[in-house]
KOLLO-147045 format. One record per residue (C-alpha): x, y, z. Coordinates in pm, whole numbers, padded with zeros to 5 digits, always signed. Example, Ala and Ser with C-alpha at 12.3 -4.5 7.8 and 13.67 -1.06 7.14 Angstrom:
% residues 2
+01230-00450+00780+01367-00106+00714
//
This chain:
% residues 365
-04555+04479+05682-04783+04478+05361-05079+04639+05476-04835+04932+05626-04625+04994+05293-04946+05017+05160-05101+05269+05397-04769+05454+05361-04777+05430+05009-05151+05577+04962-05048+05847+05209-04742+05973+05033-04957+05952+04694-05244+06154+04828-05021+06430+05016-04731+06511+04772-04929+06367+04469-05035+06708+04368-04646+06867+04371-04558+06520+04159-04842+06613+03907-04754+07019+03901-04356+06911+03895-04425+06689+03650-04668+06846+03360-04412+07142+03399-04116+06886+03328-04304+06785+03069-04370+07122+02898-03986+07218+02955-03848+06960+02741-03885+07122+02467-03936+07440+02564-03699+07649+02269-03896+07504+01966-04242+07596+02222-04109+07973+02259-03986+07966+01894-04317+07859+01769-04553+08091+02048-04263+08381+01934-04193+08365+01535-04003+08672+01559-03705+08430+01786-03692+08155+01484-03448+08331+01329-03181+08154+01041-02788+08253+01092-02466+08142+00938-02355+07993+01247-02037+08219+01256-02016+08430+01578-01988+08805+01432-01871+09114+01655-01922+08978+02020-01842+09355+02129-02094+09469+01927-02350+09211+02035-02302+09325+02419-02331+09683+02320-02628+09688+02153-02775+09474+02496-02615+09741+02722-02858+09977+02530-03172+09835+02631-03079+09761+03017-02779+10028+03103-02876+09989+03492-02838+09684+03489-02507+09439+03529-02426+09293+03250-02387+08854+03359-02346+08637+03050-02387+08574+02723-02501+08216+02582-02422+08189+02221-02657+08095+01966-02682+07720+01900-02902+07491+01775-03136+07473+02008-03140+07878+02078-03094+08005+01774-02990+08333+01915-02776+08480+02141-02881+08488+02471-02729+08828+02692-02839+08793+03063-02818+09082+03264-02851+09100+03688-02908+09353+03934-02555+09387+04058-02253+09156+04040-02321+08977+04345-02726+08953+04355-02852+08718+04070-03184+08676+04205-03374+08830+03907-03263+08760+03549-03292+08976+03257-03259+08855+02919-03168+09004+02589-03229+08824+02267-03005+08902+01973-02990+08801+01654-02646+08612+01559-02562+08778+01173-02676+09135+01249-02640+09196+01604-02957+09366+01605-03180+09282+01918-03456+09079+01842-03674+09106+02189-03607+09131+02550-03782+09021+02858-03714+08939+03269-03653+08561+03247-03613+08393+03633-03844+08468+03846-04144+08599+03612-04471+08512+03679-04612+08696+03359-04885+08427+03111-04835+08629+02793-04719+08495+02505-04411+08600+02511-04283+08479+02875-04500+08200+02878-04192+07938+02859-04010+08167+03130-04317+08169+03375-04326+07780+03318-03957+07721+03362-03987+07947+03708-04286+07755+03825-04142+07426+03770-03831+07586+03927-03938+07779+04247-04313+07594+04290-04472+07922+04464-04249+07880+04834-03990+08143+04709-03614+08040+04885-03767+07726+05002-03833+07571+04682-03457+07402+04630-03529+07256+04976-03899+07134+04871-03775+07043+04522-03507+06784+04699-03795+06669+04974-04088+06600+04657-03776+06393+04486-03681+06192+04791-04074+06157+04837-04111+06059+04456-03835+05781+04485-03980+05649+04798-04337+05606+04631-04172+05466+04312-03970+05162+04549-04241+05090+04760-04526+05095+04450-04255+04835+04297-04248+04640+04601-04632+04607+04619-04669+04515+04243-04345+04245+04264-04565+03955+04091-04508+03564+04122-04371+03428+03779-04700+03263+03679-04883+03623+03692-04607+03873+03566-04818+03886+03186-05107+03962+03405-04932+04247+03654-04827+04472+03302-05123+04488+03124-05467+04582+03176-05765+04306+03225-06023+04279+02912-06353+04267+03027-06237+04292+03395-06480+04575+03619-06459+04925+03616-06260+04933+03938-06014+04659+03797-05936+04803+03508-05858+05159+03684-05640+04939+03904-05451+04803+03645-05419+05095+03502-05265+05275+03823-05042+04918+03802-04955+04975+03443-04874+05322+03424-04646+05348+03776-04446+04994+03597-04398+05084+03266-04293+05438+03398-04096+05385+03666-03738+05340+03524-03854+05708+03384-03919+05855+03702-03628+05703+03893-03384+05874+03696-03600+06192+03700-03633+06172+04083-03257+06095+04136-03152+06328+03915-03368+06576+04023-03291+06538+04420-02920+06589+04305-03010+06936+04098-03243+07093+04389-02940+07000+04679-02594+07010+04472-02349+07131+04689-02483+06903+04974-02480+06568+04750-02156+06703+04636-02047+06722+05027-02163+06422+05091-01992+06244+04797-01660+06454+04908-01683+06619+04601-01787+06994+04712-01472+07189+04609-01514+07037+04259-01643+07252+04081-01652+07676+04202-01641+07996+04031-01266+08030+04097-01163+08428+04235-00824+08603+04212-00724+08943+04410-00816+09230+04227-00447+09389+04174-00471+09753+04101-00118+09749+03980-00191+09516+03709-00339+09588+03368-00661+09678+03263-00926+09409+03220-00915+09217+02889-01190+09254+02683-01411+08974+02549-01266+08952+02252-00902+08883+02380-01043+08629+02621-01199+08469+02391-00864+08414+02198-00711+08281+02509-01007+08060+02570-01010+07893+02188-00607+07859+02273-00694+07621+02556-00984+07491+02431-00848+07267+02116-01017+07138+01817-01399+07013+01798-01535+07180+02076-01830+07443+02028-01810+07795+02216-02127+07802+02479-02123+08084+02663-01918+08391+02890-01976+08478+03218-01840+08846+03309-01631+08905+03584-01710+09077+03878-01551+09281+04173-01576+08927+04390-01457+08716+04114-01231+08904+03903-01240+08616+03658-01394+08574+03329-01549+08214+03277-01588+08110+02959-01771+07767+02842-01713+07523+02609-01914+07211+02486-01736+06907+02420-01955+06665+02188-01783+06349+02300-01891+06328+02647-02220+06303+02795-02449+06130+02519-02595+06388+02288-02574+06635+02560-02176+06738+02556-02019+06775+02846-01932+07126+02988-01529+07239+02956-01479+07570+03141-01202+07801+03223-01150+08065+03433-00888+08340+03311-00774+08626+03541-00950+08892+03402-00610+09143+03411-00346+08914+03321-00538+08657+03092-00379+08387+03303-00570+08007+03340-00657+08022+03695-00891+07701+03712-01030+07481+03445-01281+07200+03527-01301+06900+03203-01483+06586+03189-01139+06379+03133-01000+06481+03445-01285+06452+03688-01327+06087+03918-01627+05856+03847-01844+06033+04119-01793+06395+03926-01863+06222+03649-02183+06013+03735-02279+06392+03865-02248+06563+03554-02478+06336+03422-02800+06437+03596-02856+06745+03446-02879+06593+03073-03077+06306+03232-03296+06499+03388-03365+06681+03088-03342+06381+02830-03064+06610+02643-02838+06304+02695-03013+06098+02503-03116+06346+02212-03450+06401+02084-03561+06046+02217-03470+06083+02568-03647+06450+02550-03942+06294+02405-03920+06025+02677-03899+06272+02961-04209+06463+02806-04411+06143+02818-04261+06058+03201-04370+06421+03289-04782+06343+03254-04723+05961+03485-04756+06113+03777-05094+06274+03669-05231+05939+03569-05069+05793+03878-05246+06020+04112-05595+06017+03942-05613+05656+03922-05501+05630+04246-05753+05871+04420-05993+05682+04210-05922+05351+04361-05907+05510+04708-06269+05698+04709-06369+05350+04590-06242+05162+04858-06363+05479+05084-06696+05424+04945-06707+05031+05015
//
């Protein structure tokens, strides 16, 4: 049984180790990839008041620099993006490339503009971007959610079984987390590979669990029995209605249901499909340091609430679920859990160098 965990535990390290390492650094680099874009971009660290100023405006003067394109969102400046962010689409119904318009929060003036998801462009001002879709889509295109699920399930597999090979007696658990002084070169690279998968595995479990769940959503969500949770919610598109609200109206209705102490986080437009507007809040008393996502969806004619999806009315599994994403991230736990995830991000490249070490040595032998 040993010597075939083992054998299945070298193979799994030597065939998906390189997507580990590549999924991995790129985690790594993401964490804290607004203050890397600020600081590669010092035209995007801008200073505002923090008080939203003419929304209309703000969409306007986006509309001007893409008017062919369909106008998709707009995430509010916040503390981590200091700006607003206006995403923009090829239609309504494709989202498969991403535009985005950067806009400064007290003067509405744009401040830059770029394609965001998928760009593979290394300049300095879509470095973060190209990171964020490498780490995202890996270079297999549609495949990658699929891939992305199969390198977590792969990642979790080599974590239990590396675990299960390392399980020490009592009398040598000092010796099975740290590293041998004056032990052989091939020792100390073994205990090494021992320290390093140990002291970073409650790290990666999370970040492989969490990361299975965020690649294949709707069928964890299935199998949980939670897939009609959460949807963008749709309502006929009634000709004999009204004409649409605008954002500013919708926004009214949305602070109406929204309440005290929660921060406006973004709008997503309607479309012909939809004919809802979505709006976004954050609620700081969920989720850690993260906030948890509150979101309504108003009929875009009649301003009626025609879904809303909180953290206080979901069941434990939607709840454990809404987790992941801040987990995966380290939001949840603030700048400690993002620093913790940037460390985590670079184990799996000492994991798989010590361990092809320790297997051309025992190759060589």
């Amino acid at each position: 049984m040993r010597n075939w965990l083992v054998k299945t535990h070298r193979y799994l390290g030597l065939t998906v180790g390189i997507f580990l390492v590549f999924l991995g650094v790129t985690g790594s680099i993401l964490a804290f990839y607004p203050e890397i874009d600020r600081s590669i971009n010092p035209h995007l660290d801008v200073r505002a008041s923090g008080k939203i100023q003419n929304v209309n405006l703000v969409l306007n003067n986006s509309k001007a620099i893409f008017p062919d394109k369909f106008l998709h969102s707009i995430f509010f400046a916040s503390e981590e993006h200091r700006f607003h962010q206006v995403w923009f689409t090829p239609s309504g119904e494709d989202s498969s490339l991403m535009w985005e318009v950067m806009v400064h929060p007290d003067t509405t003036e744009v401040i830059g503009h770029r394609q965001a998801v998928p760009v593979y462009e290394f300049t300095r001002e879509n470095l973060v971007n190209t990171i964020y879709t490498l780490h995202l889509l890996m270079f297999v295109g549609p495949w990658s959610y699929i891939a992305l699920g199969v390198c977590g399930v792969f990642l979790l597999m080599t974590l239990l079984i590396g675990v299960w090979l390392w399980w020490p007696t009592s009398k040598s658990f000092l010796l099975s987390v740290s590293v041998k002084r004056g032990a052989s070169s091939i020792r100390r690279i073994f205990d090494l590979h021992r320290v390093f998968g140990i002291y970073g595995f409650v790290f990666l479990f999370v970040i492989s669990l969490s990361g299975i769940y965020l690649s294949l959503p709707r069928q964890i969500e299935t199998i949980f029995g939670v897939g009609e949770a959460r949807h963008i919610s749709s309502v006929p598109n009634n000709a004999s209605q009204k004409q649409q609200m605008d954002l500013g109206g919708v926004l009214e209705r949305a602070a109406d249901l929204g309440g005290e102490g929660l921060r406006l986080k973004s709008v997503w437009m309607p479309t012909e499909a939809t004919n809802v507007w979505r709006v976004t809040y954050s609620d700081p008393a969920n989720i850690g340091r993260a906030g948890s996502d509150v979101i309504f969806w108003i009929d875009a004619r009649t301003g009626v609430l025609v879904s809303a999806d909180r953290y206080e009315t979901d069941s434990s599994v939607q709840r454990l679920l809404r987790w992941q994403l801040p987990l995966h991230s380290g939001k949840a736990l603030g700048t400690w859990g993002r620093v913790a995830v940037l460390i985590s991000g670079f184990v799996p490249l000492a994991l798989f160098i010590t361990g092809l070490l320790i297997w051309r040595r025992k190759r060589a032998s």
